[in-house]
C-alpha positions as CSV (number, residue, x, y, z in Angstrom):
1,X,106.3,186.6,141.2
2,X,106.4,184.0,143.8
3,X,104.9,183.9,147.7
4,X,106.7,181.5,150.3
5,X,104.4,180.8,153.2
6,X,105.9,179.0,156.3
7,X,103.0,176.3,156.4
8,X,104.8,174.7,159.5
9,X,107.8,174.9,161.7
10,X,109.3,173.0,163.7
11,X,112.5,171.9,165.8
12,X,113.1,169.7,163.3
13,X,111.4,170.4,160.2
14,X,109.8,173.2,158.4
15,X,107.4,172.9,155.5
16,X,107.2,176.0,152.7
17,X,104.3,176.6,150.8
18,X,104.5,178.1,147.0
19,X,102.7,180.2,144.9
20,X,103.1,181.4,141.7
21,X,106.4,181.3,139.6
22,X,109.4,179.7,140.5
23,X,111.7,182.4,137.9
24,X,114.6,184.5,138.5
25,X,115.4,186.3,141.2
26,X,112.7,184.0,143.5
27,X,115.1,181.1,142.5
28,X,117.7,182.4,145.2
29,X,115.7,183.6,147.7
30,X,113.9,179.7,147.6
31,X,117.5,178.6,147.4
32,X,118.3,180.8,150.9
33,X,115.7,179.7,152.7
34,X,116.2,176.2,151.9
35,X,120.3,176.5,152.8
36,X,119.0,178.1,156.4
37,X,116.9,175.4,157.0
38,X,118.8,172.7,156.0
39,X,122.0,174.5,158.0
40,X,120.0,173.8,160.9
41,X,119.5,169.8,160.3
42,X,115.9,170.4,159.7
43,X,113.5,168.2,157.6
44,X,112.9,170.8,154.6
45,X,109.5,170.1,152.0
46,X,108.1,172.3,149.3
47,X,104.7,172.2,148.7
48,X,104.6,173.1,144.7
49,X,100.0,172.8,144.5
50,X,100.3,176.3,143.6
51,X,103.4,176.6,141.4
52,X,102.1,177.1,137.9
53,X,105.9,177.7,136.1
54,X,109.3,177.0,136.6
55,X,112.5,178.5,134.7
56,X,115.6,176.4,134.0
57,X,117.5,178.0,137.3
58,X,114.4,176.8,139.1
59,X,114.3,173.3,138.0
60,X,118.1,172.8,138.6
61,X,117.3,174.4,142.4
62,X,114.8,171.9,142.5
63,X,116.5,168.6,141.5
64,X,119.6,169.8,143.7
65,X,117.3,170.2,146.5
66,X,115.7,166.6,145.8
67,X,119.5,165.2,145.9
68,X,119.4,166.7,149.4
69,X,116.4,165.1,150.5
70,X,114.1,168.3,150.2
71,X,110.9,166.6,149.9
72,X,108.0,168.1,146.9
73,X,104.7,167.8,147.6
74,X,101.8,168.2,145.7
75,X,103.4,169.1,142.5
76,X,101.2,169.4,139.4
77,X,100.9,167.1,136.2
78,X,102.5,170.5,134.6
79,X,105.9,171.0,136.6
80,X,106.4,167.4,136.9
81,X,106.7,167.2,133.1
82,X,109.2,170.5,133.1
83,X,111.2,168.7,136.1
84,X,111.1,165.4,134.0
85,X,111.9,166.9,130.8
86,X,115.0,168.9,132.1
87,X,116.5,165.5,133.7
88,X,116.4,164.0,130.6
């Protein structure tokens, strides 16, 4: 299970907030919320602090995010490795 918390909105950039696991079907729904945002020219970051796991769909939404300048914040020691590891 994952929660997405709109930490802050703005004109021109919003921040989201994550909890939990980043696994199947939450994969999309991050990926929608990121293509609205982003659809409206807005500054999009991720703040992963409280993302313990991510699946193999959710680290490819992740790096093609990055390659779209969606900034991560706050990531732990744990899903840096996994995002690491799968660029490898």
């Amino acid at each position: 299970m994952l929660k997405i918390s709109i930490i802050n909105d703005s004109d021109q950039a919003i921040e989201l907030q994550l909890e939990g696991k980043l696994v199947g079907p939450w994969v999309e729904e991050l990926r929608k919320l990121s293509d609205e945002a982003l659809s409206l020219q807005k500054n999009v970051s991720l703040d992963l602090a409280k993302v313990w796991f991510v699946d193999s769909r959710g680290v490819t939404l992740l790096h093609n995010l990055a390659k779209r300048q969606v900034s991560e914040l706050n990531c732990s020691q744990f899903v840096s490795q996994q995002l690491k590891e799968a660029a490898q």
